[in-house]
N, C-alpha and C positions, 0 to 999 in steps of 0.2 A: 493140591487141593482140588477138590470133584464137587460140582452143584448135585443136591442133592433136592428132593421133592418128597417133605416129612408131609404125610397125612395122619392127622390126628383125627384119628377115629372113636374118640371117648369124650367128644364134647355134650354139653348140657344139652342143648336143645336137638338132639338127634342128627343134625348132619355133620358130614364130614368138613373139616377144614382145612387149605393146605398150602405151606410156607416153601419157597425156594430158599435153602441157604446155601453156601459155599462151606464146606468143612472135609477133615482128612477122612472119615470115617463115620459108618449111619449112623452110632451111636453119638459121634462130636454133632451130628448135626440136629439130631432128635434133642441134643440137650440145649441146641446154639438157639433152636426153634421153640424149643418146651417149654426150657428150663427146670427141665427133668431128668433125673439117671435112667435110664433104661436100658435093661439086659438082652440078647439073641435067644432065651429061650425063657419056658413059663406056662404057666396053665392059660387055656384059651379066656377064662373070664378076666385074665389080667393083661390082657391083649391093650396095649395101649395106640400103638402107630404104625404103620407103615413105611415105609423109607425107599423110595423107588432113586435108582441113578444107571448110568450109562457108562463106561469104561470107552476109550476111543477103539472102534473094531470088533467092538464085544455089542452081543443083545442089551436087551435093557433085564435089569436085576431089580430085586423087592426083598427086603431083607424085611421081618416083622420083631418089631421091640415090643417086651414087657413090661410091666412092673415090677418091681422087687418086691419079692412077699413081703419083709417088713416092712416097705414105705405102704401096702397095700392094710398090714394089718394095724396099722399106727391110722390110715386113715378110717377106719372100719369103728376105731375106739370113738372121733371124734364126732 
């Protein structure tokens, strides 16, 4: 398990917001923090998070999560 630092970048009122969790993986942790699925790649308008973490002896890394078109196009209907 790796702390990870989800920024959520698609909130209402325009700023960013952003959760430390403990998860195996950016994606476990975008969902631990979201509670949302989000995919490693995607069109830039479905750009949902950010996911920054550290490996012990390694840089820091930033992986960017998606939306999945259809939870994008299900919210588009409502």
């Amino acid at each position: 398990m790796y702390e990870f630092r989800v920024v959520d970048i698609h909130i209402e009122d325009g700023g960013d917001q952003e959760l430390l969790v403990t998860a195996s993986s950016p994606e476990a942790a975008a969902r631990k923090a979201l509670g949302i699925d989000l995919v490693r790649s995607g069109a830039k308008r479905d750009l949902r998070a950010k996911v920054y973490f550290q490996h012990p002896g390694q840089s820091l890394s930033m992986v960017r999560l998606y939306a999945k078109v259809a939870e994008r196009a299900i919210a588009e209907r409502v």
